[in-house]
N, CA, C and O atoms as a Maestro MAE file, in Angstrom:
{
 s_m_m2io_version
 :::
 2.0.0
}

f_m_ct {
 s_m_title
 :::
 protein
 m_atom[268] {
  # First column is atom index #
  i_m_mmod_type
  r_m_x_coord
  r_m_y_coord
  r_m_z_coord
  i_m_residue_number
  s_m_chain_name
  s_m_pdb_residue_name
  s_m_pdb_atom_name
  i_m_atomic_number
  :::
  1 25 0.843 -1.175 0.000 1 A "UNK " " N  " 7
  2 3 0.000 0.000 0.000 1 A "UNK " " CA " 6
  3 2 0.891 1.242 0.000 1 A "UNK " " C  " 6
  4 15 1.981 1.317 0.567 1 A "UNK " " O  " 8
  5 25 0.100 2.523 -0.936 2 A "UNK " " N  " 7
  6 3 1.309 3.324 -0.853 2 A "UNK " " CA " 6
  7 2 0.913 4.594 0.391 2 A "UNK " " C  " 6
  8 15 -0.273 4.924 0.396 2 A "UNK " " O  " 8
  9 25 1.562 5.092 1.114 3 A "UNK " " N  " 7
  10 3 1.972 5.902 2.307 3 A "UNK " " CA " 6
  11 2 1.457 6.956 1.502 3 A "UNK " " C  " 6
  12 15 2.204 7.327 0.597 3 A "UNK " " O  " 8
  13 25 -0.087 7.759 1.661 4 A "UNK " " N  " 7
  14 3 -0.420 9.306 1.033 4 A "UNK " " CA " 6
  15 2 0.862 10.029 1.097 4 A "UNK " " C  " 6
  16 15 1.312 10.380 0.007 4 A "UNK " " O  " 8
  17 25 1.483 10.298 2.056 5 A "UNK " " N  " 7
  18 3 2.415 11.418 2.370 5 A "UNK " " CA " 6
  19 2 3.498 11.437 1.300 5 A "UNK " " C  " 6
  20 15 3.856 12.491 0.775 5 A "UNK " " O  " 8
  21 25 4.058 10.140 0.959 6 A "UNK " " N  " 7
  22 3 4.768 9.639 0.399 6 A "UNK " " CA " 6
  23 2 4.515 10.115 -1.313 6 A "UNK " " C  " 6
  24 15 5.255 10.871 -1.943 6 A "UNK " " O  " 8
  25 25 3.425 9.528 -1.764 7 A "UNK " " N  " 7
  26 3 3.113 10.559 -2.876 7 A "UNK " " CA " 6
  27 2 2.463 11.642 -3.004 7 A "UNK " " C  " 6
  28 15 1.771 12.037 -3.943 7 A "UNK " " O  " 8
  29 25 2.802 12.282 -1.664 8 A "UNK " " N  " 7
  30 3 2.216 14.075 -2.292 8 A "UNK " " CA " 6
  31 2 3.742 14.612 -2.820 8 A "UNK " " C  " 6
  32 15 4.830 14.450 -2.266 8 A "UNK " " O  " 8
  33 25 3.387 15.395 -4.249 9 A "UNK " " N  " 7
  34 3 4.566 16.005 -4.694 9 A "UNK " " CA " 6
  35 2 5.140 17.269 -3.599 9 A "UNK " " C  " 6
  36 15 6.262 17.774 -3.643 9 A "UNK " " O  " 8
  37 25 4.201 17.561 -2.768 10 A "UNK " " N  " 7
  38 3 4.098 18.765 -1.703 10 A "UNK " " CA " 6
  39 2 4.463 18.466 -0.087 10 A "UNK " " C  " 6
  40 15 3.696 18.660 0.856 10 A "UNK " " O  " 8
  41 25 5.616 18.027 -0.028 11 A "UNK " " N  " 7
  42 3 5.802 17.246 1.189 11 A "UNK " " CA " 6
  43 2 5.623 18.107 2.490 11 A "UNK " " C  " 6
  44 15 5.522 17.570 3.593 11 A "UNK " " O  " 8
  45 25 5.573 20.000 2.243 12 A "UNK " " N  " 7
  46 3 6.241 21.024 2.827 12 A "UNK " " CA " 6
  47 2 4.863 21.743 3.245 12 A "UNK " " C  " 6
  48 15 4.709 22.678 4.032 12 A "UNK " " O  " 8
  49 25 4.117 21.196 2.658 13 A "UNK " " N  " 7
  50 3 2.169 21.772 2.818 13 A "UNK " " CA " 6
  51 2 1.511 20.633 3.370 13 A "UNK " " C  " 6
  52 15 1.480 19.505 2.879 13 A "UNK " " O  " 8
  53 25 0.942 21.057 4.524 14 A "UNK " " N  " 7
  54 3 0.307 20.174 5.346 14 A "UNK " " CA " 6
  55 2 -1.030 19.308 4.034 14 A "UNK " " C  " 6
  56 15 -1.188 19.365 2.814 14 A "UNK " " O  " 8
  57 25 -1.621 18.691 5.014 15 A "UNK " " N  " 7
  58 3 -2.612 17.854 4.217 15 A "UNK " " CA " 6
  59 2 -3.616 18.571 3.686 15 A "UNK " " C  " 6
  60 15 -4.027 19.431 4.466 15 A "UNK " " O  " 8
  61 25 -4.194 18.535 2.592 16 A "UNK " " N  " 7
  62 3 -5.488 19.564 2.764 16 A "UNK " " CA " 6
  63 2 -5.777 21.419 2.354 16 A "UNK " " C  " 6
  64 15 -6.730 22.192 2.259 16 A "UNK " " O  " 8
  65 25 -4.332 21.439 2.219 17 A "UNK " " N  " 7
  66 3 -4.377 22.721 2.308 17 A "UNK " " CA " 6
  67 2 -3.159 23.088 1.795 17 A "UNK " " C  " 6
  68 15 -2.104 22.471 1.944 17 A "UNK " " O  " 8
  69 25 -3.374 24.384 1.020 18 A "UNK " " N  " 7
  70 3 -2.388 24.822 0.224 18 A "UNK " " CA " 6
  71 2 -1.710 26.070 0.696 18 A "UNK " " C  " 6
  72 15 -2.133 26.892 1.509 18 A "UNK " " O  " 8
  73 25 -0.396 26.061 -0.070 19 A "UNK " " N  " 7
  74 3 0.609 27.744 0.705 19 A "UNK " " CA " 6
  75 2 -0.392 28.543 0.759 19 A "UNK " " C  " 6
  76 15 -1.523 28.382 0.299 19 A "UNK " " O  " 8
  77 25 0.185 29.701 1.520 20 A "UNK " " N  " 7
  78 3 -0.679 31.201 1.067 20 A "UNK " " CA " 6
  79 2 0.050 31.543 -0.449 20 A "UNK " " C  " 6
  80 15 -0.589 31.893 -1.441 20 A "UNK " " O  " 8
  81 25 1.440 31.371 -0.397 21 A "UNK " " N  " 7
  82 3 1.843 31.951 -1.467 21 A "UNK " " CA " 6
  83 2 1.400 31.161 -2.991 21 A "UNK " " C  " 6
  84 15 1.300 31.872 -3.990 21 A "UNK " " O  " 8
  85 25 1.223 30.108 -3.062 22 A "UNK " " N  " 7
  86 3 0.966 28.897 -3.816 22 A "UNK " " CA " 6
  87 2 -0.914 29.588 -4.209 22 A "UNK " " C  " 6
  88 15 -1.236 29.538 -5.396 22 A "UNK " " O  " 8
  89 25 -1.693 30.011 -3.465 23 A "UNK " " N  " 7
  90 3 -3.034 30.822 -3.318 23 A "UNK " " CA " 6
  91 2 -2.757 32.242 -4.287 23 A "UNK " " C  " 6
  92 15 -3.282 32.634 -5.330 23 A "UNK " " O  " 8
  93 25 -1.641 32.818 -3.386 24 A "UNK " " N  " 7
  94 3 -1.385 34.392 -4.452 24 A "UNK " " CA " 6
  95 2 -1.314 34.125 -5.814 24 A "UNK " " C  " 6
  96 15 -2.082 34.532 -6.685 24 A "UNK " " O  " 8
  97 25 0.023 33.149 -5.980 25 A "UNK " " N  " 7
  98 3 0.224 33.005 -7.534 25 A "UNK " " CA " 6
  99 2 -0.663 32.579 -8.336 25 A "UNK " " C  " 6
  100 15 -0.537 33.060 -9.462 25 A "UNK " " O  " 8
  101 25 -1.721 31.696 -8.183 26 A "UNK " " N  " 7
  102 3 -2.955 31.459 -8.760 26 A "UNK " " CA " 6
  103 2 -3.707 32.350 -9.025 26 A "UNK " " C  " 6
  104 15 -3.929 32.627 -10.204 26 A "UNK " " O  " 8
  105 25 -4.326 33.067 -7.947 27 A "UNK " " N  " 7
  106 3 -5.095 34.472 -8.016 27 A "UNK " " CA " 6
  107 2 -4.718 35.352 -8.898 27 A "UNK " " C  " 6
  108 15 -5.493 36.007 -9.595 27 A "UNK " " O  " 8
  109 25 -2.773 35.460 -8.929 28 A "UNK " " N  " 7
  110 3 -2.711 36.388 -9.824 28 A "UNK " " CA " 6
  111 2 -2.222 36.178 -11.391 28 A "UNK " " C  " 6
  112 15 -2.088 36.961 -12.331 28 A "UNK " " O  " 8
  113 25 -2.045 34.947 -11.254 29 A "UNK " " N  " 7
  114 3 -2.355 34.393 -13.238 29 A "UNK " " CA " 6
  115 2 -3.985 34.327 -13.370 29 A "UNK " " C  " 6
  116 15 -4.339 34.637 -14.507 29 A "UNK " " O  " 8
  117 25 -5.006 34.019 -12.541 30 A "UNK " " N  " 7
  118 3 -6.010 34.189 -13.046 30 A "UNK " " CA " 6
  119 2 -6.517 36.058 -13.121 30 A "UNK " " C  " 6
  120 15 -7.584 36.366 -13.652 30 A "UNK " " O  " 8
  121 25 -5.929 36.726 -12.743 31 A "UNK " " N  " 7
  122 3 -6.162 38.415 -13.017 31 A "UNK " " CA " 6
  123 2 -5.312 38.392 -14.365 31 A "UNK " " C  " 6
  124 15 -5.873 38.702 -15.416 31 A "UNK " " O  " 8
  125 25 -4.041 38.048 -14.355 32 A "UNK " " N  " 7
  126 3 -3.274 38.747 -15.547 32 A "UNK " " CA " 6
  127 2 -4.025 37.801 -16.929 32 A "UNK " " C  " 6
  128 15 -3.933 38.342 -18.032 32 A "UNK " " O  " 8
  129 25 -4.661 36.587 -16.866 33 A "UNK " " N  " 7
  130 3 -5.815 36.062 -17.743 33 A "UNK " " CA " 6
  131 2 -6.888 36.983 -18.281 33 A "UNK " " C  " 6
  132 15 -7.058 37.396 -19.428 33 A "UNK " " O  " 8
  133 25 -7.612 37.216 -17.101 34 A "UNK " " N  " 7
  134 3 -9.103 38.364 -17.319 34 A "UNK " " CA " 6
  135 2 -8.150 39.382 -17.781 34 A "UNK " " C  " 6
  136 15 -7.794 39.231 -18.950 34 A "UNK " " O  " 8
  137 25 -7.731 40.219 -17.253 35 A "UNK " " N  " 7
  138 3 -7.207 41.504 -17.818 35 A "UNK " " CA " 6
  139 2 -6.889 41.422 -19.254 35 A "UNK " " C  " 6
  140 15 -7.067 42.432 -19.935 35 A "UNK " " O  " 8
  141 25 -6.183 39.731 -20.112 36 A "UNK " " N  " 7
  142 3 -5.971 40.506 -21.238 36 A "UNK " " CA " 6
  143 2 -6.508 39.674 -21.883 36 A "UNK " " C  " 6
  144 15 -5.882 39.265 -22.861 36 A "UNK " " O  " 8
  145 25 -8.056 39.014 -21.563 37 A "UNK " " N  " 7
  146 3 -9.265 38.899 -22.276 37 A "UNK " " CA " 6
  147 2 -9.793 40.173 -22.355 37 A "UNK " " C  " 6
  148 15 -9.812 40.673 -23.480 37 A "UNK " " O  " 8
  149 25 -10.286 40.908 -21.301 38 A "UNK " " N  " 7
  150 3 -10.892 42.026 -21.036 38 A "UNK " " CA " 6
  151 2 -10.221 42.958 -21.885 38 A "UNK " " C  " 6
  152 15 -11.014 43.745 -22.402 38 A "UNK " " O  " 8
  153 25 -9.340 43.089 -22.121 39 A "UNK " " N  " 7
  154 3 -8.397 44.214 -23.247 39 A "UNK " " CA " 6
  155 2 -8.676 43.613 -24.164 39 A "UNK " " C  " 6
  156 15 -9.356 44.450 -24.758 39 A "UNK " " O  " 8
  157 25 -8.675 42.390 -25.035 40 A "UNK " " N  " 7
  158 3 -8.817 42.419 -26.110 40 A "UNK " " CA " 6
  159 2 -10.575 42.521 -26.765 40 A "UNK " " C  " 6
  160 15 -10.851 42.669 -27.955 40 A "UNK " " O  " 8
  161 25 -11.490 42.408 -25.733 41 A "UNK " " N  " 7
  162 3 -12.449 42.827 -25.687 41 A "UNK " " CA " 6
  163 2 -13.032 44.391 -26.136 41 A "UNK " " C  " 6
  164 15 -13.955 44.735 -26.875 41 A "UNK " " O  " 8
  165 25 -12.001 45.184 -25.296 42 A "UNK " " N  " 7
  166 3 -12.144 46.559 -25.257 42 A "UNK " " CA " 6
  167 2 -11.533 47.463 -26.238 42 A "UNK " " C  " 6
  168 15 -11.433 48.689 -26.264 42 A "UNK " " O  " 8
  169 25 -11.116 46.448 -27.117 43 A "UNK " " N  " 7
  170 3 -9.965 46.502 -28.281 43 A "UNK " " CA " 6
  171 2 -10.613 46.244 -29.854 43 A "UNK " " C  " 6
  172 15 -10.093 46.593 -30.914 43 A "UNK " " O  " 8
  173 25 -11.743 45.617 -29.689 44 A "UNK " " N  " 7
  174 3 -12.701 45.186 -30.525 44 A "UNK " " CA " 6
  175 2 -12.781 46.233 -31.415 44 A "UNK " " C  " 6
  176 15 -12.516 47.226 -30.737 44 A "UNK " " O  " 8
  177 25 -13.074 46.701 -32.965 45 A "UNK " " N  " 7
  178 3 -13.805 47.718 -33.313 45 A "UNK " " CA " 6
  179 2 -15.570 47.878 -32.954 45 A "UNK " " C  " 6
  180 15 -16.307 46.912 -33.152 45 A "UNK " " O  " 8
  181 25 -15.997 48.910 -32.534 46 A "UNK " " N  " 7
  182 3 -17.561 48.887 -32.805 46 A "UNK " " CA " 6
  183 2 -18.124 48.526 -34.128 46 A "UNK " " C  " 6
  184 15 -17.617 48.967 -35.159 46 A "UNK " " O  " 8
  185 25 -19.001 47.856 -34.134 47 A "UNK " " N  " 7
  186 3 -19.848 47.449 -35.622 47 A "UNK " " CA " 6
  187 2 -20.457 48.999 -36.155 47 A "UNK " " C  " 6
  188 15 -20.590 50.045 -35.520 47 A "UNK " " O  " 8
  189 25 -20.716 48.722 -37.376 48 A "UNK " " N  " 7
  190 3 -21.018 50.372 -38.340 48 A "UNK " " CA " 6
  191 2 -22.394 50.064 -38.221 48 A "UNK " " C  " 6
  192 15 -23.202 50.828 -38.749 48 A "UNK " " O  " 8
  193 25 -22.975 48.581 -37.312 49 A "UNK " " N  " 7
  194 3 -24.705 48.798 -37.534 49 A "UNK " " CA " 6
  195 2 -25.085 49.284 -36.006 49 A "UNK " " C  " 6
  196 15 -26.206 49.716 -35.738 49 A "UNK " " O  " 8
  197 25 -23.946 49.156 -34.957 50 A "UNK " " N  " 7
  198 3 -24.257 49.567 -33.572 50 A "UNK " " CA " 6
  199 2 -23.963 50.518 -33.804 50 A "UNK " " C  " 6
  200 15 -25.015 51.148 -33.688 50 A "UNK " " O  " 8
  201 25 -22.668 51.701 -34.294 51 A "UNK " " N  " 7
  202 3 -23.126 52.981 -34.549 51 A "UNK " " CA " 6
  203 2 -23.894 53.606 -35.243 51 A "UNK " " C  " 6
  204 15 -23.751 54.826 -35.311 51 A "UNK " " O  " 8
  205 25 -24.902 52.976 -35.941 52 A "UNK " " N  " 7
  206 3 -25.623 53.608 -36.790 52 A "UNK " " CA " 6
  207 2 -27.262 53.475 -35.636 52 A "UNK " " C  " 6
  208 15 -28.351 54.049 -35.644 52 A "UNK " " O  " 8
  209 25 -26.671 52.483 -34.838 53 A "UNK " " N  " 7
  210 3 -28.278 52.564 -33.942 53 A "UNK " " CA " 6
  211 2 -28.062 53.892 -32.806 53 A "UNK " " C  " 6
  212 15 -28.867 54.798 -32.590 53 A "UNK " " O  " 8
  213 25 -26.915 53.714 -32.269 54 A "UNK " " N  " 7
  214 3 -26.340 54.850 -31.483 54 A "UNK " " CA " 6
  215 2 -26.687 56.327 -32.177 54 A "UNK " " C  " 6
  216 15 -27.154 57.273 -31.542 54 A "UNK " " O  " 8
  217 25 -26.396 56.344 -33.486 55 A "UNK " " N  " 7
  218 3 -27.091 57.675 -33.839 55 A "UNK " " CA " 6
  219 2 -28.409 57.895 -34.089 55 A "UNK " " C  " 6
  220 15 -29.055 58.936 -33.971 55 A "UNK " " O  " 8
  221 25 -28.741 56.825 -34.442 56 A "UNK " " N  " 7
  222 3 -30.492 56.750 -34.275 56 A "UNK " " CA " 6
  223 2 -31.306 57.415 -33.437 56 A "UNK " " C  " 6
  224 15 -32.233 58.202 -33.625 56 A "UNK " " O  " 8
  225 25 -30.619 56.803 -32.146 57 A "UNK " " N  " 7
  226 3 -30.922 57.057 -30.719 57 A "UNK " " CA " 6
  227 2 -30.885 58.476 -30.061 57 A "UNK " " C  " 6
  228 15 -31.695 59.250 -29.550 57 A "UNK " " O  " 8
  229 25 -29.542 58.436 -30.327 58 A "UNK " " N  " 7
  230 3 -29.081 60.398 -30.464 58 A "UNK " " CA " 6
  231 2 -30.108 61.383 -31.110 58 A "UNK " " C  " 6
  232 15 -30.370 62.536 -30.766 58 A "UNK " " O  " 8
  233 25 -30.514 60.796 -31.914 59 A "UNK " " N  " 7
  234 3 -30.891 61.527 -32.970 59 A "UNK " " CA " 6
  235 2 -32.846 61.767 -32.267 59 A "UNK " " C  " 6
  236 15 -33.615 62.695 -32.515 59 A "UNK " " O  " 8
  237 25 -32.984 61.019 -31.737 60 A "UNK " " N  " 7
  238 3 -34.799 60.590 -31.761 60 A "UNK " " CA " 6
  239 2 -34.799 61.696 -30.175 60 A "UNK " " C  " 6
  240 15 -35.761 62.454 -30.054 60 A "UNK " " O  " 8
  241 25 -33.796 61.703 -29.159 61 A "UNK " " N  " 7
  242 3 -33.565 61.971 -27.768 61 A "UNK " " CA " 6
  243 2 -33.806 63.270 -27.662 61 A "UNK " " C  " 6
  244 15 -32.746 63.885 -27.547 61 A "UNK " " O  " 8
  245 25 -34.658 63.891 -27.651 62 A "UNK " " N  " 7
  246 3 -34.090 65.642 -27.437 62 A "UNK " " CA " 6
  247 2 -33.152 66.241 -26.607 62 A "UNK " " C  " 6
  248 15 -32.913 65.862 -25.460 62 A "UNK " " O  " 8
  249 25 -32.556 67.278 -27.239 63 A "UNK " " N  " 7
  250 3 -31.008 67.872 -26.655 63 A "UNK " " CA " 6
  251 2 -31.447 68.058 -25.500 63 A "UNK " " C  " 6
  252 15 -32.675 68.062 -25.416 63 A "UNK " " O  " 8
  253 25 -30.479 68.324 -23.935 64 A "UNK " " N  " 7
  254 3 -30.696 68.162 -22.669 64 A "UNK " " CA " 6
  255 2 -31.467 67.873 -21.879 64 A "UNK " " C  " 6
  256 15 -31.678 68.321 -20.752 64 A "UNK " " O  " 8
  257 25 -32.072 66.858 -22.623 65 A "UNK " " N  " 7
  258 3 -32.898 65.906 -21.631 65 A "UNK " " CA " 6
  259 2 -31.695 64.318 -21.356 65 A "UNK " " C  " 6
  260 15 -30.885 63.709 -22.055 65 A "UNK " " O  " 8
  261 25 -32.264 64.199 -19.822 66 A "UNK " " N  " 7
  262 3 -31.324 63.150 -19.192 66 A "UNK " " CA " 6
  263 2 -32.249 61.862 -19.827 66 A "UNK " " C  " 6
  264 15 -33.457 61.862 -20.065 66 A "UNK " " O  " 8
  265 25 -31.433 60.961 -19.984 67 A "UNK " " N  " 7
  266 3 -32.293 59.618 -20.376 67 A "UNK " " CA " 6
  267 2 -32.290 59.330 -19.066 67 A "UNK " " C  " 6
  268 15 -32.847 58.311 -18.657 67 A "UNK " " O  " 8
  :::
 }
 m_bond[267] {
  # First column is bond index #
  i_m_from
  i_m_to
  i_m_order
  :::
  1 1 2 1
  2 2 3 1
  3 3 4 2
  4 3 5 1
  5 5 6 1
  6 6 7 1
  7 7 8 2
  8 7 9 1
  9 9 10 1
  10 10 11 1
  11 11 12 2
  12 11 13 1
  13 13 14 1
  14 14 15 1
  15 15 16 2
  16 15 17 1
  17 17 18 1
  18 18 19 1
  19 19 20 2
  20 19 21 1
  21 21 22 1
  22 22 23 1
  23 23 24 2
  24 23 25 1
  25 25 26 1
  26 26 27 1
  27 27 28 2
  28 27 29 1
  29 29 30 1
  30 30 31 1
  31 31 32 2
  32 31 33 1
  33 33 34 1
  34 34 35 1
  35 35 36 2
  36 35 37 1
  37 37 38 1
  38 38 39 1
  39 39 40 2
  40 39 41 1
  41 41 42 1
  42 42 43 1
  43 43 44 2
  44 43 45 1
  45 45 46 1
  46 46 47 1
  47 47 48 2
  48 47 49 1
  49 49 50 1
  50 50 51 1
  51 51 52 2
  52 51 53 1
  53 53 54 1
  54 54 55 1
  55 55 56 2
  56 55 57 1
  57 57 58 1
  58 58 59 1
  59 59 60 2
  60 59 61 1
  61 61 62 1
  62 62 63 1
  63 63 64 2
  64 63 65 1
  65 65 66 1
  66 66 67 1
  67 67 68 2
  68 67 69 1
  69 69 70 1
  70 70 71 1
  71 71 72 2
  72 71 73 1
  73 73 74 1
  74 74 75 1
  75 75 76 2
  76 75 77 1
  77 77 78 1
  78 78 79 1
  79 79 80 2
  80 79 81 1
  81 81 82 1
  82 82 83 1
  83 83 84 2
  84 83 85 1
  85 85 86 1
  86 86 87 1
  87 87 88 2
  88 87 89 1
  89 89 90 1
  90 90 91 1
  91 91 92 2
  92 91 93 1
  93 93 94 1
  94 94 95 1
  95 95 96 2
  96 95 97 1
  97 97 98 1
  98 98 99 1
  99 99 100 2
  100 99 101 1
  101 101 102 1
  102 102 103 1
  103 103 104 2
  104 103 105 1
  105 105 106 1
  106 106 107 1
  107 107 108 2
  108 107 109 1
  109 109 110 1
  110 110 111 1
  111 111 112 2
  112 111 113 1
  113 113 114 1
  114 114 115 1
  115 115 116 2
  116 115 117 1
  117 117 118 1
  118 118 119 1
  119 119 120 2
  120 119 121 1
  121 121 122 1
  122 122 123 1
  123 123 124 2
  124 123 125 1
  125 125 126 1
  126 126 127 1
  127 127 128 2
  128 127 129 1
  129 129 130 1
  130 130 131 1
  131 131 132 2
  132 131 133 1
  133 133 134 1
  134 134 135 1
  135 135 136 2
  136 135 137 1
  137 137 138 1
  138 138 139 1
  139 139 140 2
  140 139 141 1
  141 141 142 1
  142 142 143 1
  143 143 144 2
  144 143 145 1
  145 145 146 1
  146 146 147 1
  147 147 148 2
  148 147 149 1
  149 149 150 1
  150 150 151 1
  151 151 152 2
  152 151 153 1
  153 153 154 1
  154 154 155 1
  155 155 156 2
  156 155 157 1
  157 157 158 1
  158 158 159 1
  159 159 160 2
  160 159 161 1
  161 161 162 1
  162 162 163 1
  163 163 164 2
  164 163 165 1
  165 165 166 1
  166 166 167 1
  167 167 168 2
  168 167 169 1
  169 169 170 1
  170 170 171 1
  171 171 172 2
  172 171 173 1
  173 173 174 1
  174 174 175 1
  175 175 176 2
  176 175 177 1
  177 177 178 1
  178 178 179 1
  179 179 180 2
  180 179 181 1
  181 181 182 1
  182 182 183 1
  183 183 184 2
  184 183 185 1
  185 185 186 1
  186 186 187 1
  187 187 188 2
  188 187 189 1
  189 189 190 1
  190 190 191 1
  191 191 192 2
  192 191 193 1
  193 193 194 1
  194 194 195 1
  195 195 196 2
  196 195 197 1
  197 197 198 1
  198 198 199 1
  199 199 200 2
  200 199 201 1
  201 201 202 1
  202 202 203 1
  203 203 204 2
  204 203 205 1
  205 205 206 1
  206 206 207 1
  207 207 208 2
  208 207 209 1
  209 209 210 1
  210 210 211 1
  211 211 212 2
  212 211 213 1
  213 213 214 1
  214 214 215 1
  215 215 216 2
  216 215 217 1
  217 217 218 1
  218 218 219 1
  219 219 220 2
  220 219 221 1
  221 221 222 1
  222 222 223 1
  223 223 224 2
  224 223 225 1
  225 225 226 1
  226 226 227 1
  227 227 228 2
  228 227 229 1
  229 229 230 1
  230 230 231 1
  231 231 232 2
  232 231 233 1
  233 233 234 1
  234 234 235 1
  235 235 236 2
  236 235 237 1
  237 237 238 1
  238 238 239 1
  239 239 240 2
  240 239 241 1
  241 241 242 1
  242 242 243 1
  243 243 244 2
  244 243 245 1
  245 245 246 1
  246 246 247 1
  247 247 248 2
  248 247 249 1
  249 249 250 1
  250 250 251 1
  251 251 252 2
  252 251 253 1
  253 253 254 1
  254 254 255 1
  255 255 256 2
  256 255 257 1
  257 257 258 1
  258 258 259 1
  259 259 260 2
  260 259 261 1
  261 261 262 1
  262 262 263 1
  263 263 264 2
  264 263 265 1
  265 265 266 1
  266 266 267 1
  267 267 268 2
  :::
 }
}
């Protein structure tokens, strides 16, 4: 039979539970992930039929009135 302890690659982290630091570095590859989904998102061109509804809109709204 094999000894759990024995095959954890993590001999230095109790059972069950992971570093704090081993926690940070995760957290922060999953931010530097979103961030440059989220940029290439924000990076997109607008479509010429969403600006053409955008002026639509503009256009129908009377000047200084708040929507």
């Amino acid at each position: 039979m094999i000894d759990p302890k024995q095959a954890d690659p993590r001999p230095d982290i109790p059972d069950g539970t992971e570093g704090l630091e081993e926690v940070r570095l995760r957290q922060q590859a999953i931010g530097v992930k979103l961030r440059h989904m989220f940029d290439e998102v924000v990076n997109e061109p607008i479509p010429d039929e969403f600006l053409a509804i955008l002026k639509r809109a503009d256009e129908k709204t009377p000047s200084g009135e708040a929507q």
